[in-house]
PQR file of N, CA, C, O and H, with PARSE charges and radii, in Angstrom:
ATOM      1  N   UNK A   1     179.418  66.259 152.505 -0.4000 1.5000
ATOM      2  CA  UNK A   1     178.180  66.463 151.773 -0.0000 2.0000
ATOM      3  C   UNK A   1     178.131  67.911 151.313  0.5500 1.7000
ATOM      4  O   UNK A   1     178.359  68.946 151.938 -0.5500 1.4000
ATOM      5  N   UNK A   2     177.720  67.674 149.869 -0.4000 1.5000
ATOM      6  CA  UNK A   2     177.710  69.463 149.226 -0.0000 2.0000
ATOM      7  C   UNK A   2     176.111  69.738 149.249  0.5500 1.7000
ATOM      8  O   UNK A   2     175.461  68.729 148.974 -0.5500 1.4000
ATOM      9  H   UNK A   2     177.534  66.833 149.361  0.4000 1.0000
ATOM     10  N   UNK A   3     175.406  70.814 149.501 -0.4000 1.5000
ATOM     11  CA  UNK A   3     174.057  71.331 149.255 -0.0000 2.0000
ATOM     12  C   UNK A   3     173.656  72.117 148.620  0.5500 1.7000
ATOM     13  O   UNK A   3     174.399  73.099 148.639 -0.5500 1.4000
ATOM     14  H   UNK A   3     175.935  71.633 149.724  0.4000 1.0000
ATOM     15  N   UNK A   4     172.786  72.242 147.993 -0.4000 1.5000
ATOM     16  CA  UNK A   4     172.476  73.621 147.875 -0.0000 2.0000
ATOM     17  C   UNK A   4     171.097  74.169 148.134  0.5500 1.7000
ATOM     18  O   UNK A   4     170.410  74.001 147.126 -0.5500 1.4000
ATOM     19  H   UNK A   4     172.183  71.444 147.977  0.4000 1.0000
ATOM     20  N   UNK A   5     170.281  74.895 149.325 -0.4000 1.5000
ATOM     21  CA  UNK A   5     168.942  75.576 149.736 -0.0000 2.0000
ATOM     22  C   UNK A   5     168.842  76.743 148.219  0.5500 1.7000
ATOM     23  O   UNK A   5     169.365  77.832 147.980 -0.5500 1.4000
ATOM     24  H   UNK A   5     170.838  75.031 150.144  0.4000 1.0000
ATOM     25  N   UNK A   6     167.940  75.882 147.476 -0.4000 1.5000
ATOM     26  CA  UNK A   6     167.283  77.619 146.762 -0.0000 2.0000
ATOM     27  C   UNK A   6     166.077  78.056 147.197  0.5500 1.7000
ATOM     28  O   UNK A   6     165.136  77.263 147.161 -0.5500 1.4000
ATOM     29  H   UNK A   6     167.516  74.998 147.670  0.4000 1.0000
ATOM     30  N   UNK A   7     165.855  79.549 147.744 -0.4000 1.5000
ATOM     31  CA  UNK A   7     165.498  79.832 148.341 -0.0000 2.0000
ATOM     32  C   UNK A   7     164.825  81.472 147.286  0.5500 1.7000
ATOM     33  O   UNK A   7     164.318  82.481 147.777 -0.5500 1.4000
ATOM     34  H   UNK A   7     166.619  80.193 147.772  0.4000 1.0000
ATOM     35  N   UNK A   8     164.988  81.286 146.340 -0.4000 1.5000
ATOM     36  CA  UNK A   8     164.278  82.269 145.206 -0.0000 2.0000
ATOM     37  C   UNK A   8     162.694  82.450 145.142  0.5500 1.7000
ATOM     38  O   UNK A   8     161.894  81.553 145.411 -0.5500 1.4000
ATOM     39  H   UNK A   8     165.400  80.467 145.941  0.4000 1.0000
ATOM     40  N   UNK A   9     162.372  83.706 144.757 -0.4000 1.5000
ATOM     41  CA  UNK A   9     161.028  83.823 144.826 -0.0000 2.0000
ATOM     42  C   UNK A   9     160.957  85.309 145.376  0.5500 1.7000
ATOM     43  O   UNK A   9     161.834  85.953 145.951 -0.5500 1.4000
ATOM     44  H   UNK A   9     163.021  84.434 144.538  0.4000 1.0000
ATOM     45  N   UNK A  10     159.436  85.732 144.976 -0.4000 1.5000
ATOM     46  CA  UNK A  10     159.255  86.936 145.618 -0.0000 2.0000
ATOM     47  C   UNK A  10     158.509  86.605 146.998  0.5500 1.7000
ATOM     48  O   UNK A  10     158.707  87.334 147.970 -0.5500 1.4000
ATOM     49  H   UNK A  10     158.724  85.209 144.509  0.4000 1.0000
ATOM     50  N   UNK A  11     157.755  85.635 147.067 -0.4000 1.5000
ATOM     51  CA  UNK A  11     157.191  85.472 147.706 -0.0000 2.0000
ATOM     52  C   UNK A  11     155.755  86.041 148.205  0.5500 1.7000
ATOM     53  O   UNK A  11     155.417  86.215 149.376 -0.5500 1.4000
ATOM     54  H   UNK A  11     157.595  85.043 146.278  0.4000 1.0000
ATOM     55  N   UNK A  12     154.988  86.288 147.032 -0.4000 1.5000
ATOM     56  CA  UNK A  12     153.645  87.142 146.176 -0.0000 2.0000
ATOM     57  C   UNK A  12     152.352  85.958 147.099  0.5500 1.7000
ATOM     58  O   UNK A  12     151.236  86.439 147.291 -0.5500 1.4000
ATOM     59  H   UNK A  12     155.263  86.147 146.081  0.4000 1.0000
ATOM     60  N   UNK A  13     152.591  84.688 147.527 -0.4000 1.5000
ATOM     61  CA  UNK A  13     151.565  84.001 148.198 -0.0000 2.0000
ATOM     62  C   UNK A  13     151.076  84.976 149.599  0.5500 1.7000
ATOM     63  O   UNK A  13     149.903  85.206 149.892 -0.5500 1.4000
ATOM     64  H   UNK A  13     153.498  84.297 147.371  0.4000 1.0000
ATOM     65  N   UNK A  14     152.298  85.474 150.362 -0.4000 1.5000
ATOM     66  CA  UNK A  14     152.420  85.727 151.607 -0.0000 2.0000
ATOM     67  C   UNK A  14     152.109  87.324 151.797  0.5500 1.7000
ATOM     68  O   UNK A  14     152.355  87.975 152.812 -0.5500 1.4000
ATOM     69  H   UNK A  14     153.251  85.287 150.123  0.4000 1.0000
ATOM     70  N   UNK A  15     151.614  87.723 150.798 -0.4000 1.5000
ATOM     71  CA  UNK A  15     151.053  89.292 150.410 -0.0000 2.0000
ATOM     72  C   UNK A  15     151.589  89.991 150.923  0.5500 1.7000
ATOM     73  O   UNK A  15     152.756  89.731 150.630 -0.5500 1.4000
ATOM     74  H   UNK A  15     151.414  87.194 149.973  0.4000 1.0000
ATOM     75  N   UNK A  16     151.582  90.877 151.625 -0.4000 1.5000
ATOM     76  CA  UNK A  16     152.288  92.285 151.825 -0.0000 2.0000
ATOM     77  C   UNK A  16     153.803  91.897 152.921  0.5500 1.7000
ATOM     78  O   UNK A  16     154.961  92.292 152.787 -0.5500 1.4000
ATOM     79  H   UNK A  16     150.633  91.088 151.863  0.4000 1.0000
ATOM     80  N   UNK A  17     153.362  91.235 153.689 -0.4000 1.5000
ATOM     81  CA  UNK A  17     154.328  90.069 154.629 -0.0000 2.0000
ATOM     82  C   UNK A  17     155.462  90.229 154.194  0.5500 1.7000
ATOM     83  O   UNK A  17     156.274  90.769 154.944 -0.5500 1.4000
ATOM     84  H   UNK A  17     152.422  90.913 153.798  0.4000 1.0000
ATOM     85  N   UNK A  18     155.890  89.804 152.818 -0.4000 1.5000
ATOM     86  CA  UNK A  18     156.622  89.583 152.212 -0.0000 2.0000
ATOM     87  C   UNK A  18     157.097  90.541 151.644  0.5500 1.7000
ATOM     88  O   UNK A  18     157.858  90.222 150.731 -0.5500 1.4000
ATOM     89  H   UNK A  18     155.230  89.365 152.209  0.4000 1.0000
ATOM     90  N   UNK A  19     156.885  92.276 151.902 -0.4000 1.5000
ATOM     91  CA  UNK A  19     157.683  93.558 151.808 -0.0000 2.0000
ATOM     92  C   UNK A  19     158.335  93.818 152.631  0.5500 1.7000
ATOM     93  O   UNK A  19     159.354  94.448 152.347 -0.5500 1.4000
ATOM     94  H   UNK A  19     156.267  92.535 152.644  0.4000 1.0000
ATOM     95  N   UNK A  20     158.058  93.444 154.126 -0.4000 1.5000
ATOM     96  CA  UNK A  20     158.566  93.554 155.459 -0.0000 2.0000
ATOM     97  C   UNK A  20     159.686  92.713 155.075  0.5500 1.7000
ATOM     98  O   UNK A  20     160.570  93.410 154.577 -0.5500 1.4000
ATOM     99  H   UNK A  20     157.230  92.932 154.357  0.4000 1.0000
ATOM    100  N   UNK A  21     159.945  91.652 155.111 -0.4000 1.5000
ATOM    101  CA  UNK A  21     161.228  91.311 155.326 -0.0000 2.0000
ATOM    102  C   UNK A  21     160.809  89.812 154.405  0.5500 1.7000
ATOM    103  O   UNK A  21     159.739  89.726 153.802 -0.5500 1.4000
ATOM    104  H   UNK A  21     159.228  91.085 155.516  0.4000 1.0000
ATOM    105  N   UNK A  22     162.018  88.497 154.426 -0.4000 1.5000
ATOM    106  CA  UNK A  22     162.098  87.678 153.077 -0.0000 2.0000
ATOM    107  C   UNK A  22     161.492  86.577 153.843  0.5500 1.7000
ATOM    108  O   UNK A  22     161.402  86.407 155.059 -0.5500 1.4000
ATOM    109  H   UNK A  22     162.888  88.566 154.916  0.4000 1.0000
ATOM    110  N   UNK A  23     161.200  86.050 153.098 -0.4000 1.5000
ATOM    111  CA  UNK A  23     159.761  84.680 153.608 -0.0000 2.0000
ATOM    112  C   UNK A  23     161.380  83.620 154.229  0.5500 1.7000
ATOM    113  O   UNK A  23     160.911  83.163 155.271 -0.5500 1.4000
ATOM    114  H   UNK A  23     161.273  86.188 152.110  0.4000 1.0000
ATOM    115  N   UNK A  24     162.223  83.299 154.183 -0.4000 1.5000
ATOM    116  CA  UNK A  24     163.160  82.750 155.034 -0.0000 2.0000
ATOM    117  C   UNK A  24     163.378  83.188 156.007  0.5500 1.7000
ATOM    118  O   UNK A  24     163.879  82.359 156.767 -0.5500 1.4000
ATOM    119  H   UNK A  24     162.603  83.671 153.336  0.4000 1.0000
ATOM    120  N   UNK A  25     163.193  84.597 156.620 -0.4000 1.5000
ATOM    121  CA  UNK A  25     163.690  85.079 157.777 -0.0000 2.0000
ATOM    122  C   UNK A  25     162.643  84.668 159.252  0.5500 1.7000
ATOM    123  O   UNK A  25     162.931  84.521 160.440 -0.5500 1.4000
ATOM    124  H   UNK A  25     162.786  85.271 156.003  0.4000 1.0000
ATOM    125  N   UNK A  26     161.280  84.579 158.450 -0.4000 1.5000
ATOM    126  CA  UNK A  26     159.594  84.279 159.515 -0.0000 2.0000
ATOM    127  C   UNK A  26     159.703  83.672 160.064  0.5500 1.7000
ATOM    128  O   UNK A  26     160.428  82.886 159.455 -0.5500 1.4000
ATOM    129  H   UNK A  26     161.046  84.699 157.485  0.4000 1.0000
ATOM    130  N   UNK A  27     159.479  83.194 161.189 -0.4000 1.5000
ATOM    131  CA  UNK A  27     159.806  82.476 162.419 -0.0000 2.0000
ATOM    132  C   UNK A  27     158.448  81.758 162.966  0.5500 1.7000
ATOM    133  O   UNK A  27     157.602  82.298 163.680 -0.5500 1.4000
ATOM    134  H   UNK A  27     158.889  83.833 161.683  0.4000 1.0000
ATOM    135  N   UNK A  28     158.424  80.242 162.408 -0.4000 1.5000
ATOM    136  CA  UNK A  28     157.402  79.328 162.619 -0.0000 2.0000
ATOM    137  C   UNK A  28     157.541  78.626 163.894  0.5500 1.7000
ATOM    138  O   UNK A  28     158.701  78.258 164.080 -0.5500 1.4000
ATOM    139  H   UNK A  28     159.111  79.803 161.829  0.4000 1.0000
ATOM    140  N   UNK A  29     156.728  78.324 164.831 -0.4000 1.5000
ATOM    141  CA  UNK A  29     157.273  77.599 166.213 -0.0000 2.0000
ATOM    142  C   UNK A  29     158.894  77.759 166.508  0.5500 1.7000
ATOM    143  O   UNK A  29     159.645  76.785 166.563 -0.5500 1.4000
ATOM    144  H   UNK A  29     155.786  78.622 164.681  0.4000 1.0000
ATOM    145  N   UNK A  30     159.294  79.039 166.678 -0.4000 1.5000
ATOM    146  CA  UNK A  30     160.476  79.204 167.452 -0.0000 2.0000
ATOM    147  C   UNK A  30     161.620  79.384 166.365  0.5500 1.7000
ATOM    148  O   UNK A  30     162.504  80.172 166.700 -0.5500 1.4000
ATOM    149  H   UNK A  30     158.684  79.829 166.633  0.4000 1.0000
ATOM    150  N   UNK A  31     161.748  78.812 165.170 -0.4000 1.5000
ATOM    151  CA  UNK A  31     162.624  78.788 164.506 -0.0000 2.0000
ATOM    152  C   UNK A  31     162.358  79.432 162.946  0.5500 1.7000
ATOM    153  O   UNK A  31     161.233  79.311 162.463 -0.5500 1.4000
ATOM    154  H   UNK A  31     161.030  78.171 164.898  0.4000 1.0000
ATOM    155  N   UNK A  32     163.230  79.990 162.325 -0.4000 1.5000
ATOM    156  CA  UNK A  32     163.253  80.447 161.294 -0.0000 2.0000
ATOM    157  C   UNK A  32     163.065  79.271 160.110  0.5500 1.7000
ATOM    158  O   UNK A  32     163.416  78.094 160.182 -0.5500 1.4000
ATOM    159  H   UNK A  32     164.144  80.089 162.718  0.4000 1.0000
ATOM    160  N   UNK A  33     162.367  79.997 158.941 -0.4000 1.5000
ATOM    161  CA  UNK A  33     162.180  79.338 157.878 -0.0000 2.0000
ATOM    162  C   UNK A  33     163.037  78.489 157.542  0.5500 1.7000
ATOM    163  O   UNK A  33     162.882  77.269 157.484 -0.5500 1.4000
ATOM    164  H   UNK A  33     162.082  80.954 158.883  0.4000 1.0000
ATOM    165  N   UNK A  34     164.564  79.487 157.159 -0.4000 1.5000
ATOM    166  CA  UNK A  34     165.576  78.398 156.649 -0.0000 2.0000
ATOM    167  C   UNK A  34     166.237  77.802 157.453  0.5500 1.7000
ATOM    168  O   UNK A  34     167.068  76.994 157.040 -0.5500 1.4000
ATOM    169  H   UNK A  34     164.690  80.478 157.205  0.4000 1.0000
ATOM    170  N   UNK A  35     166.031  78.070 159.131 -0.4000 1.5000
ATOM    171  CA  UNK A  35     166.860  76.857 160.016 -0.0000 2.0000
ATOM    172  C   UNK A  35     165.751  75.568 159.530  0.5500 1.7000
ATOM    173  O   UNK A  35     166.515  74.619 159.355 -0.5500 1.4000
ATOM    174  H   UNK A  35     165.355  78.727 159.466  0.4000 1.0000
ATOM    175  N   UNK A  36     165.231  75.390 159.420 -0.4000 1.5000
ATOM    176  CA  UNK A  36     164.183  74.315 158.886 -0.0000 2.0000
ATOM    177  C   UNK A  36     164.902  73.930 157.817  0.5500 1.7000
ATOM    178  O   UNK A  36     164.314  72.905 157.471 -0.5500 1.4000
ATOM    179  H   UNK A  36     164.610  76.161 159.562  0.4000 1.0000
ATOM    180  N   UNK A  37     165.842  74.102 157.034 -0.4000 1.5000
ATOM    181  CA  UNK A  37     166.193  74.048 155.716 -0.0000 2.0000
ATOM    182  C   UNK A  37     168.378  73.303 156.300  0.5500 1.7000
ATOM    183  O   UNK A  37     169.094  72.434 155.801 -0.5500 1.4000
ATOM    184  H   UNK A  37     166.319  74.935 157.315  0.4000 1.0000
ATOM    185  N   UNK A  38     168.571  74.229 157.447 -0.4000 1.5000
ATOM    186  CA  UNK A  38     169.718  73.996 157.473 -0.0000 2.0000
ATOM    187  C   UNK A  38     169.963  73.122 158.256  0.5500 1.7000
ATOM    188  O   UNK A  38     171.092  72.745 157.941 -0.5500 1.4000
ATOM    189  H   UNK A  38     167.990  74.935 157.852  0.4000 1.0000
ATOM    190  N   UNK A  39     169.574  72.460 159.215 -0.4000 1.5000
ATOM    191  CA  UNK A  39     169.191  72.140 160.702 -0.0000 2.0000
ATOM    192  C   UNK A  39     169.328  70.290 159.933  0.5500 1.7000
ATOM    193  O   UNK A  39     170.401  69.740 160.177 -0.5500 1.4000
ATOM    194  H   UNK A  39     168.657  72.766 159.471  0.4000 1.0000
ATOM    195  N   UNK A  40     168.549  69.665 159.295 -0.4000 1.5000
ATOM    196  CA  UNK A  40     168.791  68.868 158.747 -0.0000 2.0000
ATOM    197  C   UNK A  40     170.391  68.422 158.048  0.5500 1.7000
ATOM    198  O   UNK A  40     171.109  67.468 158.347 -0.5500 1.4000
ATOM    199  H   UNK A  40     167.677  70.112 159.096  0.4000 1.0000
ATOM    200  N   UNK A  41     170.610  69.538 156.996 -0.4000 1.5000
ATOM    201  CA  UNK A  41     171.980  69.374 156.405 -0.0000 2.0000
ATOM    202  C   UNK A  41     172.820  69.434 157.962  0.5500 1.7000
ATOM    203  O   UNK A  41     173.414  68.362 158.084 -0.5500 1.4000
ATOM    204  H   UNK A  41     170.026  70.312 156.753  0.4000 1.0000
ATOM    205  N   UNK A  42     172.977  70.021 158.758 -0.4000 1.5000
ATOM    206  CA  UNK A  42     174.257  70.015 159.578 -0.0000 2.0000
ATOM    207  C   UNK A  42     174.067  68.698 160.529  0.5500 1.7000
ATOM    208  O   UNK A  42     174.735  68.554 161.553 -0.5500 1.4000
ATOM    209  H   UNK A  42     172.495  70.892 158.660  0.4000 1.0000
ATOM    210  N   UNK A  43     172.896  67.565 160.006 -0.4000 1.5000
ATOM    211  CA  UNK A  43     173.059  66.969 160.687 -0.0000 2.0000
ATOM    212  C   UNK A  43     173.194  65.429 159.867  0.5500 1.7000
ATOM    213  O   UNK A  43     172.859  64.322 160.288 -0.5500 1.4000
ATOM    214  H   UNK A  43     172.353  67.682 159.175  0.4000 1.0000
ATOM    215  N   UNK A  44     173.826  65.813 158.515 -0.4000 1.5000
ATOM    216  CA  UNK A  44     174.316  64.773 157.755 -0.0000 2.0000
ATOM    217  C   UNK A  44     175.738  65.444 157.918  0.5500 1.7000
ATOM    218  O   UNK A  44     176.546  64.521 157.818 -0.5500 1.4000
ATOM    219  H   UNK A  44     174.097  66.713 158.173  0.4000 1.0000
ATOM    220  N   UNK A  45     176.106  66.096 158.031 -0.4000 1.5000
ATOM    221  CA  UNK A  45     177.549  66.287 158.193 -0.0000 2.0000
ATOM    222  C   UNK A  45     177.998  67.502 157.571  0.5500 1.7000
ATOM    223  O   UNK A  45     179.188  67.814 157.614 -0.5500 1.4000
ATOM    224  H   UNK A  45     175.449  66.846 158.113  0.4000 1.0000
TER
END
């Protein structure tokens, strides 16, 4: 399986938040934005 996460944006919803560091890196219940994103794909193969 090929993927592709786009993950573009400034991320202007999340106001200043989003100077500190990239709205993928934030860590929702334990896990990061884009493990939410990858966590699925590695589990189609």
């Amino acid at each position: 399986m090929k993927a592709m996460i786009l993950a573009a944006g400034k991320g202007t919803r999340m106001g200043k938040a989003s100077l500190i560091k990239s709205k993928l890196l934030y860590v929702v219940n334990g896990k990061t934005l884009i493990e939410y994103n990858i966590e699925p794909l590695k589990k189609q193969g």
